[in-house]
DSSP file (Angstrom, degrees, kcal/mol; ACC not computed):
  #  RESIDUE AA STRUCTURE BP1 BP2  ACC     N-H-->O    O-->H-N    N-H-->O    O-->H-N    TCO  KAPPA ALPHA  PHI   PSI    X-CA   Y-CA   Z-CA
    1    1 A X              0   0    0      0, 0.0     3,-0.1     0, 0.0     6,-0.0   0.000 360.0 360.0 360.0 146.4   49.3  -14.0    2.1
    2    2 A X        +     0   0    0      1,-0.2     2,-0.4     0, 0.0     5,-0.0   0.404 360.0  34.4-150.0 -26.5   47.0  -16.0    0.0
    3    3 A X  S >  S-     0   0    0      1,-0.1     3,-1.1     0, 0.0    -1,-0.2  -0.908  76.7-115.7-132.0 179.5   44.6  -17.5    3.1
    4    4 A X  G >  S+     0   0    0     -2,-0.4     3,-3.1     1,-0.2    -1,-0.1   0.803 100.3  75.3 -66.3 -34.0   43.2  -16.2    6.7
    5    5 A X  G 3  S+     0   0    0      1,-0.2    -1,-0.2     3,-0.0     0, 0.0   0.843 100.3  43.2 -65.3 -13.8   45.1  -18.7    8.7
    6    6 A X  G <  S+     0   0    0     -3,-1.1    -1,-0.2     2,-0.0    -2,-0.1   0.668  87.6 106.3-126.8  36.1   47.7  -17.1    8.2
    7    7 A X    <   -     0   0    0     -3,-3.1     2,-0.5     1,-0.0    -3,-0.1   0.053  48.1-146.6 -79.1-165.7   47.1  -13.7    8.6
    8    8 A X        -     0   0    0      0, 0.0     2,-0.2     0, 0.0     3,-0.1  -0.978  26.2-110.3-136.5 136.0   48.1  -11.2   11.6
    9    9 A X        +     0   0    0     -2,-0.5     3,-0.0     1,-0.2    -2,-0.0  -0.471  34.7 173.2 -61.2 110.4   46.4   -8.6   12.8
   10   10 A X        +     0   0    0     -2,-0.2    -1,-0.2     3,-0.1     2,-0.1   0.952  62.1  19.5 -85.8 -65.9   48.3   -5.3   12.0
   11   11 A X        -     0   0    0      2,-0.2     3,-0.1    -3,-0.1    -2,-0.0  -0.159  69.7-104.4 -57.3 156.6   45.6   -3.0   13.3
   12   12 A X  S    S+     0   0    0      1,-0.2     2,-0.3    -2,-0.1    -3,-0.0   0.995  96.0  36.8 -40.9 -68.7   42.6   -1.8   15.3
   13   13 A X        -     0   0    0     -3,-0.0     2,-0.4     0, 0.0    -2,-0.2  -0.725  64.2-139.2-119.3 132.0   40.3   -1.8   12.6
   14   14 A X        -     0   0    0     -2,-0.3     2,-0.7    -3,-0.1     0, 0.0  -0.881  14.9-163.3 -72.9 120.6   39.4   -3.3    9.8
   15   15 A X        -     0   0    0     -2,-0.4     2,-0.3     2,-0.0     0, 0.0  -0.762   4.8-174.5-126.5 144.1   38.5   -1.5    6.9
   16   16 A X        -     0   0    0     -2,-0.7     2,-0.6     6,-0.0     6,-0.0  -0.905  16.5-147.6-117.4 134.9   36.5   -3.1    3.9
   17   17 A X        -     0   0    0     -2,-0.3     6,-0.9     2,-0.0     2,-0.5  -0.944  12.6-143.0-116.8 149.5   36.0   -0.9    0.8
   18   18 A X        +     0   0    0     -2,-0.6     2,-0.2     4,-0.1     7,-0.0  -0.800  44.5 124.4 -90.1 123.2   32.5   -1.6   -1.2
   19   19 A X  S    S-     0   0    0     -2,-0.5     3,-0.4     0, 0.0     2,-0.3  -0.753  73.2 -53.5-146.5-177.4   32.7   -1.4   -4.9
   20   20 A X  S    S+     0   0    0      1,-0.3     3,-0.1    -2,-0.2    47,-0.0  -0.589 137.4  20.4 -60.1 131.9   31.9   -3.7   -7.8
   21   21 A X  S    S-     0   0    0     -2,-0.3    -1,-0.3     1,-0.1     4,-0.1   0.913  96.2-173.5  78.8  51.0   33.7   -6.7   -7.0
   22   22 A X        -     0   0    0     -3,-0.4    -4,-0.1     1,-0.1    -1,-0.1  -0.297  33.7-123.6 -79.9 172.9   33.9   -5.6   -3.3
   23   23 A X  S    S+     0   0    0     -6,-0.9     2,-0.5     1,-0.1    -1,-0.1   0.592  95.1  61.8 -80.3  -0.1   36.0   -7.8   -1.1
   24   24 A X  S    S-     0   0    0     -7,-0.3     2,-7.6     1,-0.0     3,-0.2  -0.912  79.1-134.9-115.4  95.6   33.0   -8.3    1.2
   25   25 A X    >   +     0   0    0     -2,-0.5     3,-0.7     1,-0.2    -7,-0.0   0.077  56.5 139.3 -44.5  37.5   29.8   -9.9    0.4
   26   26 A X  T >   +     0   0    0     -2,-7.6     3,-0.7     1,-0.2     4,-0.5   0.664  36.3 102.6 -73.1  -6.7   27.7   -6.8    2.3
   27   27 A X  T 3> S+     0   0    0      1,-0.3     4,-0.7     2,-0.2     3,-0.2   0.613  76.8  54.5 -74.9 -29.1   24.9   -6.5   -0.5
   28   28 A X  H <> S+     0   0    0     -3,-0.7     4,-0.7     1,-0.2    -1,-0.3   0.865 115.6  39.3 -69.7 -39.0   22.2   -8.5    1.8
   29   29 A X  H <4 S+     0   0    0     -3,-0.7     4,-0.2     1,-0.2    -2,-0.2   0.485 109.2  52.2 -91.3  10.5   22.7   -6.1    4.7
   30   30 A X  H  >>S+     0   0    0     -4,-0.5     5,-2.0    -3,-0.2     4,-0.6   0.579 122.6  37.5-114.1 -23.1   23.0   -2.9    3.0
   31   31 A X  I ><>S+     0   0    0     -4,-0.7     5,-0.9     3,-0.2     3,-0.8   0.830 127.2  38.4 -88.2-107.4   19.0   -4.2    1.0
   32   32 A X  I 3<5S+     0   0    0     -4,-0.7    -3,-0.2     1,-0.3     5,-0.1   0.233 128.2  29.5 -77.1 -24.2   17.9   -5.6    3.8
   33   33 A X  I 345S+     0   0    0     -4,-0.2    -1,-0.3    -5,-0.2    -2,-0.1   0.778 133.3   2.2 -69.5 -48.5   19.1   -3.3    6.4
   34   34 A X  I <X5S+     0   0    0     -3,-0.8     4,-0.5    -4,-0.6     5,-0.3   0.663 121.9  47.9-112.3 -94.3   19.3    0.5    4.8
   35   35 A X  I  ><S+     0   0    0     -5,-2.0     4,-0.8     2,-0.2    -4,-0.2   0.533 113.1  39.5 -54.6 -34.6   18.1    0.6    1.1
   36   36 A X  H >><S+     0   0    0     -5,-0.9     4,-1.6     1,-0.2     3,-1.3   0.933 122.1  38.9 -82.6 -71.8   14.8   -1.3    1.1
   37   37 A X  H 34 S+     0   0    0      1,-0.2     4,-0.3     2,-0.2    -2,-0.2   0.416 110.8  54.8 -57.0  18.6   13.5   -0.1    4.2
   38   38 A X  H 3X S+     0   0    0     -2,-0.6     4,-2.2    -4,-0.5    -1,-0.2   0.587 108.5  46.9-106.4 -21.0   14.6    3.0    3.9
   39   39 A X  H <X S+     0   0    0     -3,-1.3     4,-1.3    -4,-0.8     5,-0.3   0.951 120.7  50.5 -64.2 -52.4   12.5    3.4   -0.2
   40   40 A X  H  X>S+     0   0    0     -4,-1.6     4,-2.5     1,-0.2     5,-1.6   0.985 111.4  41.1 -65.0 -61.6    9.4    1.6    2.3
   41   41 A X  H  45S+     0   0    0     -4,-0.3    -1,-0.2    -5,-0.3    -2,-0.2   0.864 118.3  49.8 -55.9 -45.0    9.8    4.3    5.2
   42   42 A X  H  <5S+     0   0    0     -4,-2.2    -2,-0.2     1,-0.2    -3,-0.2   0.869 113.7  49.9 -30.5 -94.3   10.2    7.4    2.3
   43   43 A X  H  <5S-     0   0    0     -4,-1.3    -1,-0.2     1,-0.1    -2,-0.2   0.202 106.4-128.0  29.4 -59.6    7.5    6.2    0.9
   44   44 A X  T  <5 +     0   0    0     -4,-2.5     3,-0.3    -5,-0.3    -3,-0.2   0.813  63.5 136.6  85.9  35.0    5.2    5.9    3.5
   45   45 A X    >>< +     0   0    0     -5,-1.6     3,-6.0     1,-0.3     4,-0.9   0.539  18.2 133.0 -99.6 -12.5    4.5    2.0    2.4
   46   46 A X  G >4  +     0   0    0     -6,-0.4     3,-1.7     1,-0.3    -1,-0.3   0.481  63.9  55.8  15.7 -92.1    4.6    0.9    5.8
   47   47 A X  G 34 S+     0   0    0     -3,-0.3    -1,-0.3     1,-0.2     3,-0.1   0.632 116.7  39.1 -26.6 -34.0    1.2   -1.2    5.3
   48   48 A X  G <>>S+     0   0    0     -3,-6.0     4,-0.8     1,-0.2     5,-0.7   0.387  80.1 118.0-112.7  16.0    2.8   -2.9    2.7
   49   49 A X  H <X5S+     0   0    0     -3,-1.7     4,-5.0    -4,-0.9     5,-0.5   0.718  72.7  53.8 -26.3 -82.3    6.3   -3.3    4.0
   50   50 A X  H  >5S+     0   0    0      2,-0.2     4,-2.6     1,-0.2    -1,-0.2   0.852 114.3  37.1 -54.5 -87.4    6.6   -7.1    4.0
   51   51 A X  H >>5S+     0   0    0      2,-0.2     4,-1.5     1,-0.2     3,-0.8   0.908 118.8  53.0 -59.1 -61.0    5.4   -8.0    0.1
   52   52 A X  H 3X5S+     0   0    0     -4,-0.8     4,-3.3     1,-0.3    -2,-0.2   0.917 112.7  44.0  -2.6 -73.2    7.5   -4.4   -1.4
   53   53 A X  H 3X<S+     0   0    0     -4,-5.0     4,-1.2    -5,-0.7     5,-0.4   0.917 110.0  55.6 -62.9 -23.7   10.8   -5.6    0.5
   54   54 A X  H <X S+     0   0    0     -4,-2.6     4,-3.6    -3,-0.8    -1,-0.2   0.990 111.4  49.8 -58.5 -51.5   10.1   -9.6   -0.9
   55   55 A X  H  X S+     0   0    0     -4,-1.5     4,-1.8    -3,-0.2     5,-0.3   0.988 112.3  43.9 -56.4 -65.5   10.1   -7.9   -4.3
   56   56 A X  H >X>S+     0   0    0     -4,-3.3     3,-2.2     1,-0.3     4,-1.2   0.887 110.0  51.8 -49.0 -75.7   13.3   -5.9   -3.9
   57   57 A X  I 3X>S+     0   0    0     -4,-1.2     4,-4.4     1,-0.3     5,-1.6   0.847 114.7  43.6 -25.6 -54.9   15.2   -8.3   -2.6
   58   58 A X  I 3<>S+     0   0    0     -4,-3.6     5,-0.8    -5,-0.4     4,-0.5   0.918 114.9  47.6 -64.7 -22.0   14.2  -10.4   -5.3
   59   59 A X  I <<5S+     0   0    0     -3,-2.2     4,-0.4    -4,-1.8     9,-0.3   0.967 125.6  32.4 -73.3 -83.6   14.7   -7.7   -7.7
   60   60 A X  I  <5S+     0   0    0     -4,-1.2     7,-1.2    -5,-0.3     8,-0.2   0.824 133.3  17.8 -45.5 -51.4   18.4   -6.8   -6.0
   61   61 A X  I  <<S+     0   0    0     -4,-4.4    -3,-0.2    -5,-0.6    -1,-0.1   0.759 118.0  41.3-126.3 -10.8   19.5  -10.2   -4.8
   62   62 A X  I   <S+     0   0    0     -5,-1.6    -3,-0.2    -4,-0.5     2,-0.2   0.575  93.5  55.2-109.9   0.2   18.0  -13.0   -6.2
   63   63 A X  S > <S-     0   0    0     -5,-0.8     3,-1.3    -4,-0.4    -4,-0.1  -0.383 101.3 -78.1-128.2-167.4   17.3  -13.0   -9.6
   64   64 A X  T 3  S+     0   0    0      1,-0.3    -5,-0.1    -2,-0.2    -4,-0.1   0.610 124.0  71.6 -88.4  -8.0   19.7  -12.4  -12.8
   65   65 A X  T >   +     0   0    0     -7,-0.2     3,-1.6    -6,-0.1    -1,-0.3   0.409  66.8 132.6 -67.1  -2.5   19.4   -8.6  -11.9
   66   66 A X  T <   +     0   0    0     -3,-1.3    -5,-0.2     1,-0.3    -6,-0.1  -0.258  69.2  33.4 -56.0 129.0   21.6   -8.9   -8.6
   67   67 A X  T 3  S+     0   0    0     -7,-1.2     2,-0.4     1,-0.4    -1,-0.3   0.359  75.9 143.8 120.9 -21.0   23.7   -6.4   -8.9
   68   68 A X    <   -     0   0    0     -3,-1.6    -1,-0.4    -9,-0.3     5,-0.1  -0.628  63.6 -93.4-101.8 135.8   22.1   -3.9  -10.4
   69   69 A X    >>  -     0   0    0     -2,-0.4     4,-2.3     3,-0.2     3,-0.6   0.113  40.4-127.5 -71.0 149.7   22.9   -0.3   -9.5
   70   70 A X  H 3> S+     0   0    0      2,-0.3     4,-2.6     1,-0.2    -1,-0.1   0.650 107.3  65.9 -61.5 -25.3   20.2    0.4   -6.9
   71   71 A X  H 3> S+     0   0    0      1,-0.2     4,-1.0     2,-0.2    -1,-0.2   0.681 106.2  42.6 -84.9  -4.6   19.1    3.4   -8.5
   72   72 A X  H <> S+     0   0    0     -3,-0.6     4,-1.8     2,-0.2    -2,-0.3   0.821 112.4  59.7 -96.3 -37.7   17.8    1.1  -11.6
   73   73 A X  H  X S+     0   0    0     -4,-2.3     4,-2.3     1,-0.3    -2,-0.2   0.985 106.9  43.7 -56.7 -44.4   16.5   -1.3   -8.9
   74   74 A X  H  X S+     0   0    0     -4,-2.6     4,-1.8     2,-0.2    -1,-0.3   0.852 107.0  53.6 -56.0 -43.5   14.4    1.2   -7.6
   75   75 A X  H  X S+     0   0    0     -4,-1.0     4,-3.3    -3,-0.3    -1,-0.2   0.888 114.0  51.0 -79.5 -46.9   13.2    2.5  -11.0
   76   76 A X  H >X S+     0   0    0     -4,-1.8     4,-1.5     2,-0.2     3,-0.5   0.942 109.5  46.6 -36.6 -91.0   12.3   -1.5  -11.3
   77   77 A X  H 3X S+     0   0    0     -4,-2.3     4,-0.5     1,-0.2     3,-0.3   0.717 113.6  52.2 -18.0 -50.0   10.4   -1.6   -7.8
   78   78 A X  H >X S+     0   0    0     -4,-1.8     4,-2.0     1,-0.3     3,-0.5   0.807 100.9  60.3 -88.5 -54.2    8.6    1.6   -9.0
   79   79 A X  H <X S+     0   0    0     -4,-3.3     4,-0.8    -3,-0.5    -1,-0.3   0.823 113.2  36.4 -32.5 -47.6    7.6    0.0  -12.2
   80   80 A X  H 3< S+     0   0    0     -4,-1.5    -2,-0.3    -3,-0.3    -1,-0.2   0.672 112.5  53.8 -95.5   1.6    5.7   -2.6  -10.3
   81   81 A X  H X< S+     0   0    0     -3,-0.5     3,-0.9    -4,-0.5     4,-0.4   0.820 112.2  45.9 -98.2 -15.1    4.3   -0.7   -7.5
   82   82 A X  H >< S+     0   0    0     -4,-2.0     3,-1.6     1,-0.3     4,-0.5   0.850 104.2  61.0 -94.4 -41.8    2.7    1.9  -10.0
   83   83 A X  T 3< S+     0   0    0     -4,-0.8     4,-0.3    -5,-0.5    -1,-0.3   0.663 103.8  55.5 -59.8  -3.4    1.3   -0.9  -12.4
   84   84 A X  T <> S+     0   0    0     -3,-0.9     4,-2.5     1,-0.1    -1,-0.2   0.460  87.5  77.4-110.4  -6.5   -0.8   -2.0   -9.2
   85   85 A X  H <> S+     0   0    0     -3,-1.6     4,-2.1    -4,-0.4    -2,-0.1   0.844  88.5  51.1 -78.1  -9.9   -2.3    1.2   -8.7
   86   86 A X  H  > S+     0   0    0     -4,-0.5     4,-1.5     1,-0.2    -1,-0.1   0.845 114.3  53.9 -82.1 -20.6   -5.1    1.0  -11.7
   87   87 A X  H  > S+     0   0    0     -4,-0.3     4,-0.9     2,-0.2    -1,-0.2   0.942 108.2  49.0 -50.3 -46.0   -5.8   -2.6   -9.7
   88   88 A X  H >X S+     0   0    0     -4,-2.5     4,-1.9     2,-0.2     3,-0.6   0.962 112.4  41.9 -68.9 -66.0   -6.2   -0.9   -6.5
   89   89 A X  H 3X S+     0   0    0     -4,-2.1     4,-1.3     1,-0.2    -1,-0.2   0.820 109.0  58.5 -52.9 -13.8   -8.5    1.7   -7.6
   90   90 A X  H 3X S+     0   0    0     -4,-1.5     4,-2.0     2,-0.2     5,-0.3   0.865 112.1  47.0 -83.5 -27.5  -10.5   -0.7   -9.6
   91   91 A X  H <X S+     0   0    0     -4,-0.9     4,-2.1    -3,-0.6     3,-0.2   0.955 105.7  55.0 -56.3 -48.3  -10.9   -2.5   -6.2
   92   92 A X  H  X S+     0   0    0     -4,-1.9     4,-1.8     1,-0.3    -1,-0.2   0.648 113.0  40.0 -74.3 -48.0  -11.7    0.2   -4.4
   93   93 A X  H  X S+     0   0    0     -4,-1.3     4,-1.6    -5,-0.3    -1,-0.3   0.757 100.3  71.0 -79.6 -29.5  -14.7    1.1   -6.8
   94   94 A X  H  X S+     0   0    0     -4,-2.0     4,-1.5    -3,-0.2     5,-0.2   0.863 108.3  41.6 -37.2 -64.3  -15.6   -2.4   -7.1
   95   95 A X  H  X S+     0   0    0     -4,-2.1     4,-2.8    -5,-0.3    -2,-0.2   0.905 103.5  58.4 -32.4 -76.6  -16.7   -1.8   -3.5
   96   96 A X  H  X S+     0   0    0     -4,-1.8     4,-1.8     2,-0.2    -2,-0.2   0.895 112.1  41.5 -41.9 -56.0  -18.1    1.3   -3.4
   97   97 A X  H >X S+     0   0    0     -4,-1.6     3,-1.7     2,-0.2     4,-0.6   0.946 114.2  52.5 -76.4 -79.1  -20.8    0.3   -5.9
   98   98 A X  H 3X S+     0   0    0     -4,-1.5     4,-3.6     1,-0.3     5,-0.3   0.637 113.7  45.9 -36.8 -55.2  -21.3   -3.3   -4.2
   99   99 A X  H 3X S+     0   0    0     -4,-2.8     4,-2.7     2,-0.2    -1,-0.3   0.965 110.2  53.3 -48.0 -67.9  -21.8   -1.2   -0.8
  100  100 A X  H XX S+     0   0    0     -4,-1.8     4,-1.3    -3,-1.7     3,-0.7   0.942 115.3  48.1 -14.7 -79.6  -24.3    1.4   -2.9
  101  101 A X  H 3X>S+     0   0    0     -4,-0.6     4,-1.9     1,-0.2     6,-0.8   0.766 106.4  48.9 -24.6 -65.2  -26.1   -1.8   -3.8
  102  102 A X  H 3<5S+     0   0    0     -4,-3.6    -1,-0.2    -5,-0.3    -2,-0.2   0.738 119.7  36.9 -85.6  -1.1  -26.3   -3.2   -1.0
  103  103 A X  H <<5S+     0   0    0     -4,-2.7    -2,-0.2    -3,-0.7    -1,-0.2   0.859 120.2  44.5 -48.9 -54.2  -27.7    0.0    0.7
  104  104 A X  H  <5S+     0   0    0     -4,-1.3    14,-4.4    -3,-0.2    18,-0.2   0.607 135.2  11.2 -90.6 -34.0  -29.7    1.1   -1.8
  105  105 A X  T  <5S-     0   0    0     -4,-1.9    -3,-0.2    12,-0.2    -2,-0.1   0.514  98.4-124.8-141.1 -32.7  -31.6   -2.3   -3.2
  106  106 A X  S   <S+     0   0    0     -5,-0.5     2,-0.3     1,-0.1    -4,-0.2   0.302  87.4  73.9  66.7  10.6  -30.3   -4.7    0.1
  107  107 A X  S    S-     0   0    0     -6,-0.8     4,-0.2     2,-0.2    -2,-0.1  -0.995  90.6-111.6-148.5 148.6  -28.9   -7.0   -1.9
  108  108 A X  S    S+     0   0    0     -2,-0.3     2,-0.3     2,-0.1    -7,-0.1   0.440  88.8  68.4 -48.3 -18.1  -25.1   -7.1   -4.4
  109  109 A X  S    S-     0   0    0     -8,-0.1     2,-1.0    -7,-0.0    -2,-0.2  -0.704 100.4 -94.4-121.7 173.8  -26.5   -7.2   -7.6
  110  110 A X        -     0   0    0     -2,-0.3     4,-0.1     1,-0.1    -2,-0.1  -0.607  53.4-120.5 -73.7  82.6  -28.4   -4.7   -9.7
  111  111 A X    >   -     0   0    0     -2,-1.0     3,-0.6    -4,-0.2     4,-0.1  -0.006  21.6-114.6 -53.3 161.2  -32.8   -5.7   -9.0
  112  112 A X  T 3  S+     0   0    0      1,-0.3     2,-0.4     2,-0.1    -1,-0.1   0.841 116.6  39.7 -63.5 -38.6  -34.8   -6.5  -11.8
  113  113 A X  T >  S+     0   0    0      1,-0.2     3,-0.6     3,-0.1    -1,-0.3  -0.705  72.1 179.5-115.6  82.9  -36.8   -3.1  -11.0
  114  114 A X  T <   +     0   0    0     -3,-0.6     2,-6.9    -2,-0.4    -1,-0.2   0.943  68.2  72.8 -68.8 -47.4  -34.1   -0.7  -10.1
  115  115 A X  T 3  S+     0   0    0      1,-0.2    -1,-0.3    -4,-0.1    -2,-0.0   0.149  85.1  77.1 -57.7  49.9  -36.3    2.6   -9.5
  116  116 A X    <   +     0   0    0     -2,-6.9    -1,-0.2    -3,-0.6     2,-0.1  -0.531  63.9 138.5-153.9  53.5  -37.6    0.7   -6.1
  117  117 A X        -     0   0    0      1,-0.1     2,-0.4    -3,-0.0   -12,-0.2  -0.487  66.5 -86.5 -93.3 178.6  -34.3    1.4   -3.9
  118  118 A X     >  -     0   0    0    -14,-4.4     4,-1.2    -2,-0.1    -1,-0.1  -0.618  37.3-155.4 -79.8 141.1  -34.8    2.4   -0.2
  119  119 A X  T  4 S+     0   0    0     -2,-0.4     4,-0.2     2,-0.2    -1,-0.1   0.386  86.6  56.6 -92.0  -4.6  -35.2    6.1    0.0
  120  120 A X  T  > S+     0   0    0      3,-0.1     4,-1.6     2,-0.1    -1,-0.1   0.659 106.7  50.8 -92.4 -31.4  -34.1    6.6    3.3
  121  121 A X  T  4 S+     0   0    0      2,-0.2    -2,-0.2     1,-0.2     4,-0.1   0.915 115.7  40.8 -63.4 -40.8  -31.0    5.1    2.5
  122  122 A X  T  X S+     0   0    0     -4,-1.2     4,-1.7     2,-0.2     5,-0.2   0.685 113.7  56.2 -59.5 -25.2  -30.6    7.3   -0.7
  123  123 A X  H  > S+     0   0    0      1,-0.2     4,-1.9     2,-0.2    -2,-0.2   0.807 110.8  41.6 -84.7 -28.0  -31.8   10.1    1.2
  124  124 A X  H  X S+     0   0    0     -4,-1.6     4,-1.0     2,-0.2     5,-0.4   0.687 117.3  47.3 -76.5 -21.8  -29.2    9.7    3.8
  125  125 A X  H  > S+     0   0    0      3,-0.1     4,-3.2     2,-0.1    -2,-0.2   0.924 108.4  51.2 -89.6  -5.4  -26.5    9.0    1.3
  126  126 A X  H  X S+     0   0    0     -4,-1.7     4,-2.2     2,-0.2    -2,-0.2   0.966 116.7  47.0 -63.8 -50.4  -27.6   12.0   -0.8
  127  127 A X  H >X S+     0   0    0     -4,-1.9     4,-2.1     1,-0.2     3,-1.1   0.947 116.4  42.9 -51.4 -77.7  -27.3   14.3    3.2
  128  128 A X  H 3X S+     0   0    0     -4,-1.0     4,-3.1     1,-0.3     5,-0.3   0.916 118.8  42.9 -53.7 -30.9  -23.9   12.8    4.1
  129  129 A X  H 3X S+     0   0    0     -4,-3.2     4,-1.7    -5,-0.4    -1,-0.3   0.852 115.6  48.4 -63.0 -28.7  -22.4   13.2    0.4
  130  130 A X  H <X>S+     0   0    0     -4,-2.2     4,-2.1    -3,-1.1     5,-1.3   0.836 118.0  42.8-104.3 -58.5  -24.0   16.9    0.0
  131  131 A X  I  X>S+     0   0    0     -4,-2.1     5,-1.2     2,-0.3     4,-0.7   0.931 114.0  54.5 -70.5 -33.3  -22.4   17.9    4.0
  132  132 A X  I  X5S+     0   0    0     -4,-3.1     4,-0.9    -5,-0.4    -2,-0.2   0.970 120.0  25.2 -83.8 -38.3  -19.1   16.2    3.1
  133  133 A X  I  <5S+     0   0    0     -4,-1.7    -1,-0.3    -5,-0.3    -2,-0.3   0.147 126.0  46.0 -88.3  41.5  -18.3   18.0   -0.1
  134  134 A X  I  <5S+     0   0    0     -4,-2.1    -3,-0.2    -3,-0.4    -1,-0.1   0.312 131.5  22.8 -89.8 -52.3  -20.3   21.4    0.5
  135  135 A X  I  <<S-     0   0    0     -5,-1.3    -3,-0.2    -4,-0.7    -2,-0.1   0.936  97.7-128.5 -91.8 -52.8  -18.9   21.9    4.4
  136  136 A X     << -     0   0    0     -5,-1.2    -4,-0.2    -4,-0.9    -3,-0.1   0.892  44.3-173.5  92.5  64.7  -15.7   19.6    4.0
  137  137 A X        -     0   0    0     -6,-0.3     2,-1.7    -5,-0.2     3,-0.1  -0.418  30.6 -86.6-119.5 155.6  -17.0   17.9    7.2
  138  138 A X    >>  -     0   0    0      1,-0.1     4,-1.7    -2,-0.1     3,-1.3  -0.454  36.3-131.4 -56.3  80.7  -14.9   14.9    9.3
  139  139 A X  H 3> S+     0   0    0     -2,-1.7     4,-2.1     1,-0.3    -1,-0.1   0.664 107.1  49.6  42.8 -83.2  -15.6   11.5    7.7
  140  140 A X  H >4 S+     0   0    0      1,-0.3     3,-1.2     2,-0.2    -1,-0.3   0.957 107.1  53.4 -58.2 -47.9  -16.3   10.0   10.9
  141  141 A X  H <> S+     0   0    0     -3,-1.3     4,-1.5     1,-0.3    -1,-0.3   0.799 113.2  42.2 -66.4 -38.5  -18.8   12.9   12.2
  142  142 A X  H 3X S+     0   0    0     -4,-1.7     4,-1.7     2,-0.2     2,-0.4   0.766 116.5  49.3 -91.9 -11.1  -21.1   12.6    8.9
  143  143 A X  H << S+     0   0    0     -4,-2.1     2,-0.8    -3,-1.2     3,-0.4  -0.466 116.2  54.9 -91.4 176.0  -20.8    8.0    9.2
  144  144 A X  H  > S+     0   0    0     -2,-0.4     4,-2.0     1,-0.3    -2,-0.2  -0.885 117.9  23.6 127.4 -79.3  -21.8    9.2   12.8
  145  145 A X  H  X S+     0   0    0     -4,-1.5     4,-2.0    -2,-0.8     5,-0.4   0.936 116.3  63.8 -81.8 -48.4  -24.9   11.2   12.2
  146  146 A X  H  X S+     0   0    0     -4,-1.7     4,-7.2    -3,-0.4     3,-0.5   0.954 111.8  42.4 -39.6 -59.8  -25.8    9.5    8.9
  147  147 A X  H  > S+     0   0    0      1,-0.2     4,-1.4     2,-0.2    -1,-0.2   0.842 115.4  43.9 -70.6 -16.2  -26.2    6.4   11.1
  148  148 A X  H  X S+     0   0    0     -4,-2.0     4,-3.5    -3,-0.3    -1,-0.2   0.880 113.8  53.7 -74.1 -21.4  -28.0    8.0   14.1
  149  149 A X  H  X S+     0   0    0     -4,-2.0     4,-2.4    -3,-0.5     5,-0.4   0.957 112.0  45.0 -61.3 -45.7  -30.3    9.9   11.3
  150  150 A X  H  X S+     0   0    0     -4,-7.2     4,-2.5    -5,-0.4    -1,-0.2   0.900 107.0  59.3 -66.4 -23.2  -31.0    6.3    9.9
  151  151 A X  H  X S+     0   0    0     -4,-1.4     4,-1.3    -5,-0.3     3,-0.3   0.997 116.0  37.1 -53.9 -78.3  -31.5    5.0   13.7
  152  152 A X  H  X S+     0   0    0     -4,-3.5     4,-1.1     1,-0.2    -1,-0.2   0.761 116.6  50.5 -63.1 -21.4  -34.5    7.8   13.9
  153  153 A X  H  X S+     0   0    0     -4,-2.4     4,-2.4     1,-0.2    -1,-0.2   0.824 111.5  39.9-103.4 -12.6  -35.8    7.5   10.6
  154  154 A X  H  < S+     0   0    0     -4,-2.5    -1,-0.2    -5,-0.4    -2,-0.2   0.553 110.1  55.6-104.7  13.1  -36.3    3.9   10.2
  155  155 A X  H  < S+     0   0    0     -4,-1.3    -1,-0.2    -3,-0.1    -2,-0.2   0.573 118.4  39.8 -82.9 -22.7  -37.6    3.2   13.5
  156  156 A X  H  <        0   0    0     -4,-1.1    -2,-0.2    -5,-0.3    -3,-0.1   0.987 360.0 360.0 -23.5 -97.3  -40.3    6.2   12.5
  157  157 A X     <        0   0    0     -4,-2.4    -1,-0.1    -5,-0.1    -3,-0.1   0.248 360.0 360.0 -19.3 360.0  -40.6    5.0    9.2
């Protein structure tokens, strides 16, 4: 038999086997279905589901690596999602201070006379920082009381 038209159905089932050079183009449903969401769900990448899987796929199916055994795709993926962690923390700190700042001085940048922050603010961040690592306290419960402390002190104050 050399085309479809003229084949005949011997069987129930059809059975396709997957190798290099399978007879079946499955490599978009087995990435888009199983192997990339299943690295995201491991993973715990959830949040980031959406741009991850864009990359694999491209990584897997579009580019001059299609093809390429999965466990090297992965080691790929892995490559780029770990080169974005020094980004992340640098965001992440970027923040923190900018937040300090604007706590501490009311405004993003660094005042001309820096020993003239608020002190209630310092003094509150100095309490919550002291009760969350000394006690190991919930998060929410010390942003909770920090902000009712600051409620009472600057309406004192």
């Amino acid at each position: 038999m050399t085309d479809l038209q003229h084949f005949v159905k011997n069987r129930e089932y059809l059975v396709c086997v997957d190798s290099d050079g399978c007879a079946m183009d499955t490599m978009d449903i087995k990435h888009f279905r199983c192997f990339g969401p299943c690295m995201v769900e491991e993973w715990g990448l959830e949040k980031w589901a959406q741009p991850i899987l864009a990359r694999w796929n491209e990584i897997n199916l579009y580019t001059m690596t299609r093809g390429v055994n999965r466990f090297k795709g992965l080691a790929m993926v892995q490559g780029i999602l770990f080169g974005l962690r020094p980004a992340v923390v640098a965001m992440i700190a970027s923040s923190g201070v900018s937040l300090l700042l604007l706590a501490f001085y009311g405004q993003n940048l660094l005042p001309a006379d820096p020993l003239r922050p608020d002190w209630v603010a310092v003094g509150l961040f100095a309490a919550a920082f002291f009760v969350l690592r000394r006690f190991k306290a919930d998060p929410i419960w010390v942003m909770a009381g920090a902000g009712a402390a600051g409620v009472l002190l600057y309406s004192v104050l």
